[in-house]
N, C-alpha and C positions, 0 to 999 in steps of 0.2 A: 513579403510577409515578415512580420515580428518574428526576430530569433530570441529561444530562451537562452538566461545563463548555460554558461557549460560547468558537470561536475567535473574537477580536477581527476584525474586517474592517476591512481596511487601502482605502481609497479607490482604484480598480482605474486600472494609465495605459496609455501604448500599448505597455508592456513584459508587460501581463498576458494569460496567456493563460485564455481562458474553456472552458467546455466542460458543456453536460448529458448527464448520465450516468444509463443504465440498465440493468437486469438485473446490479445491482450484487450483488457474495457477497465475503464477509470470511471466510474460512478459515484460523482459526486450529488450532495447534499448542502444546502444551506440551511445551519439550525441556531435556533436560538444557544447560545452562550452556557445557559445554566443548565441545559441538558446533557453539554461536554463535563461541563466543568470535573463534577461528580467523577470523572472518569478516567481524570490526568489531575497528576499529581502540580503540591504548591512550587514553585520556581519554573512553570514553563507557561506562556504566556502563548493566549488561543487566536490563532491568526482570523482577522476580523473581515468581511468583506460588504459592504454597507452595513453593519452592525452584528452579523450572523457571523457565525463559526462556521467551520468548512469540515465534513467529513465523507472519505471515500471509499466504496469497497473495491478493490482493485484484483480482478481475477487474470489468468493467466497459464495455460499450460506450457509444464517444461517441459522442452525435448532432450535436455542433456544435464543435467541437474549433477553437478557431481564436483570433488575437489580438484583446482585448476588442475593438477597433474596428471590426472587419471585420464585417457585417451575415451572413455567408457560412460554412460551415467544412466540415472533412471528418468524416467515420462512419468510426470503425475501431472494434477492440475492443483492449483492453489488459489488461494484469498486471501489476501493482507486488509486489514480493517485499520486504516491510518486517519489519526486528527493532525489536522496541519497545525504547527504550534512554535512557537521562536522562545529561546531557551539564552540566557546574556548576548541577545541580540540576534544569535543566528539562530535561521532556520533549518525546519526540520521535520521531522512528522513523530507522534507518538501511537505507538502501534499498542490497540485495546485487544486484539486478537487475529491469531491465521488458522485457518484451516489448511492441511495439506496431505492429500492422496497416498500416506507410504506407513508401515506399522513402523519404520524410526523417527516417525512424529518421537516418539518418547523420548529421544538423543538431544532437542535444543528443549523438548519442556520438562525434563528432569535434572541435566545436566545446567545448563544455563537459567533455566525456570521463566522460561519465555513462554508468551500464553497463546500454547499453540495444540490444536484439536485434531484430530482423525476427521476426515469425512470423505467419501464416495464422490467422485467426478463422472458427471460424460457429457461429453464435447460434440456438438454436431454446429451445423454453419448456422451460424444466428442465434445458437442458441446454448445457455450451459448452465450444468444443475447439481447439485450437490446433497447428498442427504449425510446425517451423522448429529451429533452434540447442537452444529450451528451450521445448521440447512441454509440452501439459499438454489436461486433460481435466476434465470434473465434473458429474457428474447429479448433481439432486436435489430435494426438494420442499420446498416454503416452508409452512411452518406457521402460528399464534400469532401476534403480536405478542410481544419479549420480556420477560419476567419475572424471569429470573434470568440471571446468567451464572457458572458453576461457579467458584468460589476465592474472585471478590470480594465484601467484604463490603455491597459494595450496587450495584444494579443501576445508580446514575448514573457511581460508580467505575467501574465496568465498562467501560460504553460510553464513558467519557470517553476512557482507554488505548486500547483498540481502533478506535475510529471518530472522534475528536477530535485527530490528534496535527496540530501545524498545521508545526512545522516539521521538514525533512526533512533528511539527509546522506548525502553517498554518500563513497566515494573514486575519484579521478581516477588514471590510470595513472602518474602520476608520484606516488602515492602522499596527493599533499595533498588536503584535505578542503576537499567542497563543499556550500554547504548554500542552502537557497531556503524559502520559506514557502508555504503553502497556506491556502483560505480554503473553508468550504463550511457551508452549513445543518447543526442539527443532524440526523442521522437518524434515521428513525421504525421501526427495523426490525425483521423478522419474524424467528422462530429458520426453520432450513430443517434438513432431515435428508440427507444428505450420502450415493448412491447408490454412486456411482462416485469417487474420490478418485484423480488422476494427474499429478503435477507433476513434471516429468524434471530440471528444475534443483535443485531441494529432493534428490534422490536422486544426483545426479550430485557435491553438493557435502558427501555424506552427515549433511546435516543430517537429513532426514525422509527415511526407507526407502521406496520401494515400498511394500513389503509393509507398513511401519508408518502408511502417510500415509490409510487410514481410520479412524485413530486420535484425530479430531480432538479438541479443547478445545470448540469451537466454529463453526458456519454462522449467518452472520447472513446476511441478504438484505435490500435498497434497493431500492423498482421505480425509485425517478429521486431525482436532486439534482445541483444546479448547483454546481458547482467552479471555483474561481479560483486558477492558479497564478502566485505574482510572479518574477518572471524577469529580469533573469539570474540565474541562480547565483553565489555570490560563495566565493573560496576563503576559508579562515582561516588566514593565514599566523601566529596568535597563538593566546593562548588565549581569546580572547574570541571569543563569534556577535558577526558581524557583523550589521547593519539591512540590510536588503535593499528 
């Protein structure tokens, strides 16, 4: 099998936050160009895959969610809403919105002014659902181990873009851009077949329709893997990524 790139691992301090994660799904989209665009700012360029843009919602519950030093953490469930996008050549993803399970959501969207929501989790096998600001839903069954993923020319390509992206950007309300790194094992994942399909933010921002969003590109599925995010966020007041 195709291996993806590996993210470098940066030595974790007591800025990083850790977290193991499971009942992990990658739901991607293939859409038209102009429906991103709108959505990510000028200087980051929209990773293309036969002529379409790529966007995933990527859910996930933690079981240890907390600052690497803390022996302790909290279980919530989350949703990162990421465009895949390459920024002076590197890749990367640009995150439009997260939902996540805990009342100090208000810690990165007031503090750092990350565009991040409250909403309500519950997790059962096959299936997870979310009510709040930006609802979402999703059955479906994990299949395979996978083989192929449709457009790229090879399955390490693949997975590299989709599941590999380490660093991340968002925009803050005063419009400057933030960006932070992530570190996690590579994935070992399953294709899954995709029942139910319901993301209210993806409809609400007429990226992906209702009625379009069983349309997927792709379901990938993760039973578990350990994630490490470096923190804080750092603006780029230039054009240069800043080290974080």
């Amino acid at each position: 099998m195709s291996r993806c790139a590996l993210i470098p691992r940066p030595d974790p301090d007591w800025k990083t936050v850790s977290s193991r994660l499971t009942d992990l799904t990658v739901v991607t989209w293939a859409v038209e160009p102009a429906r991103l665009r709108p959505h990510v700012p000028d200087g980051f360029t929209l990773e293309l895959l036969d002529g379409s843009a790529l966007i995933s919602a990527v859910t996930f519950y933690n079981t240890t969610f907390r600052p690497y030093w803390l022996p302790i953490g909290l279980s919530l469930g989350q949703t990162n809403y990421r465009v895949y996008v390459q920024r002076q050549g590197r890749r990367g993803v640009f995150f439009i919105g997260t939902t996540i399970d805990t009342a100090f959501v208000g810690v990165p969207r007031y503090l750092w002014q990350m565009p991040w929501r409250r909403a309500r989790y519950r997790f059962s096998p096959g299936a997870v659902e979310a009510t709040g600001e930006w609802p979402m839903s999703l059955r479906y069954v994990v299949g395979e181990p996978v083989g192929a993923l449709p457009g790229f020319s090879t399955l390490g390509d693949g997975l590299t873009i989709l599941t590999q992206p380490w660093e991340g950007y968002y925009q803050g309300d005063d419009q400057k851009i933030g960006r932070y790194t992530i570190w996690h094992a590579p994935y070992a994942p399953r294709t899954a077949t995709a029942l139910e399909v319901r993301y209210g933010l993806l409809d609400a921002l007429d990226i992906v329709p209702l009625a379009a969003q069983g349309q997927v590109h792709s379901v990938l599925a993760e039973a578990e893997t350990l994630y490490h995010v470096h923190l804080p966020p750092r603006w780029l007041s230039d054009g240069t990524p800043r080290t974080v």
